[in-house]
N, C-alpha and C positions, 0 to 999 in steps of 0.2 A: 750697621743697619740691621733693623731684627728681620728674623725672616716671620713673612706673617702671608698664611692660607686661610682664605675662608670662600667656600661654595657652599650658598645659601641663596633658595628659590623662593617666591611667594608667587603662584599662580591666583586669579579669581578667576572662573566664568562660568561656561557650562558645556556640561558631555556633551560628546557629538553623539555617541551610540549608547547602548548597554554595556558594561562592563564586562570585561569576560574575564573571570576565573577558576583558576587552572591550579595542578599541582604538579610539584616535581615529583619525578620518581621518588624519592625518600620522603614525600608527604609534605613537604612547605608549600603553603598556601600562597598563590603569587598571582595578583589582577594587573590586570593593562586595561587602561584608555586612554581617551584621548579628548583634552581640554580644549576649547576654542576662548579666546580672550579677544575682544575687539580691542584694536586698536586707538590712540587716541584720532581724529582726523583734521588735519590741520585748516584753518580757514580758507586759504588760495584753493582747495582743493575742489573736487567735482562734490563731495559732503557724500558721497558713496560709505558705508560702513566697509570698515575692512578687519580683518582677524589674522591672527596668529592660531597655527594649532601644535598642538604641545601634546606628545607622548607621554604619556606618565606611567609607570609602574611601580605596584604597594605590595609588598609582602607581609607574610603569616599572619597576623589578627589585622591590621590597618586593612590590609586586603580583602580579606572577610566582611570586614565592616563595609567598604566603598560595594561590594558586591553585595552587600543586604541591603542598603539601603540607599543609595543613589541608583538612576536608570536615566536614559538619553534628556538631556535637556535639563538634569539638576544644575542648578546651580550649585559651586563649589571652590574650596579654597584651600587648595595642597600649600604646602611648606614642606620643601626637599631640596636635594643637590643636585644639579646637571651631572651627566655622566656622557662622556664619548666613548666608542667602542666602533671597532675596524674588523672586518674579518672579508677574507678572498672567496668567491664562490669558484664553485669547479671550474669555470671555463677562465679563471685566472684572474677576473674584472676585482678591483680592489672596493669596498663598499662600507661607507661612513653614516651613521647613526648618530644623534643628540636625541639621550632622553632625561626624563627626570622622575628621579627615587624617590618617592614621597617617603616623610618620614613621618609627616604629621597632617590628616585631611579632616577640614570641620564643613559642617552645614554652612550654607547662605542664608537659604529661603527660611521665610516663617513657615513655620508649620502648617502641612495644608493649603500654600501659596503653587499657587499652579507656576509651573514651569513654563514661560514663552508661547501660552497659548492654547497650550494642548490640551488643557481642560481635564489633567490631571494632575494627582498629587506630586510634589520633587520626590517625595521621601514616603515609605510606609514604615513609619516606628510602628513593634508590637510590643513585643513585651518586656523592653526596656527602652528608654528613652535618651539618649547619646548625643550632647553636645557636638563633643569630638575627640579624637581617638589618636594614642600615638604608641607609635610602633617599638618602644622601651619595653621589650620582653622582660624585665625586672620589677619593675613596677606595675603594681595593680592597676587597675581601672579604678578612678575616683568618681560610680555612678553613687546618687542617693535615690530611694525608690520615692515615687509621689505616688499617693492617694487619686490624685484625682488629676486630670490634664488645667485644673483650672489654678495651680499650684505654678505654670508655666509661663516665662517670661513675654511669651511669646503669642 
């Protein structure tokens, strides 16, 4: 039998908060938030919305980008791996975490589509405009500049 791994996430929904990004001592760029995804709700049910919330953290440019241009309530669609991690605090208690590594975060919303109400924008592009963004330090960004926003799919 082969041996065969694969951990691989697609989140959609939207921030609960503002993103907050941070750096390591040695300079790498590294955000955390945190996604809520409704649940499907089955029919027997009370039809109550229910959610999942999902930790996520993006490093060095991917992280950059979630931190420029999403804030509480964007909508949004990581593509990463779950990760577990364990560690003891001083008084001995042993304490379990599931988060997930983005490795790849795109836009939802149409541009200039309000988030959930709020009566502001998901996103402020300025002065480039970014489908979406993946965190392959090797590879360039494949932006092309437009002239004009009316050049947009969207």
């Amino acid at each position: 039998m082969a041996n065969f791994n694969l951990n691989k996430v697609i989140l959609g929904g939207r921030l609960t908060a503002d993103p907050e990004l941070k750096q390591t001592p040695s300079g790498i760029s590294v955000c955390t938030f945190t996604v809520a995804v409704n649940r499907r709700v089955s029919k027997d049910s009370t039809n109550q919305p229910q959610a999942d919330f999902f930790n996520v953290t993006a490093w060095r440019s991917t992280a950059e980008f979630v931190a420029r241009f999403f804030k509480k309530a964007s909508s949004i669609c990581v593509i990463g791996s779950i990760q577990n991690r364990s560690w003891t605090d001083p008084q001995g208690a042993k304490h379990y975490a599931t988060d997930i590594v983005a490795d790849e975060v795109t836009f939802v919303d149409a541009r200039g589509e309000s988030p959930a109400g709020s009566g502001q924008s998901a996103y402020t592009p300025d002065a480039y405009n970014a489908p979406s963004f993946t965190s392959d330090a090797n590879a360039a960004p494949k932006f092309e500049e437009l002239k004009t926003d009316d050049d947009l799919p969207f």
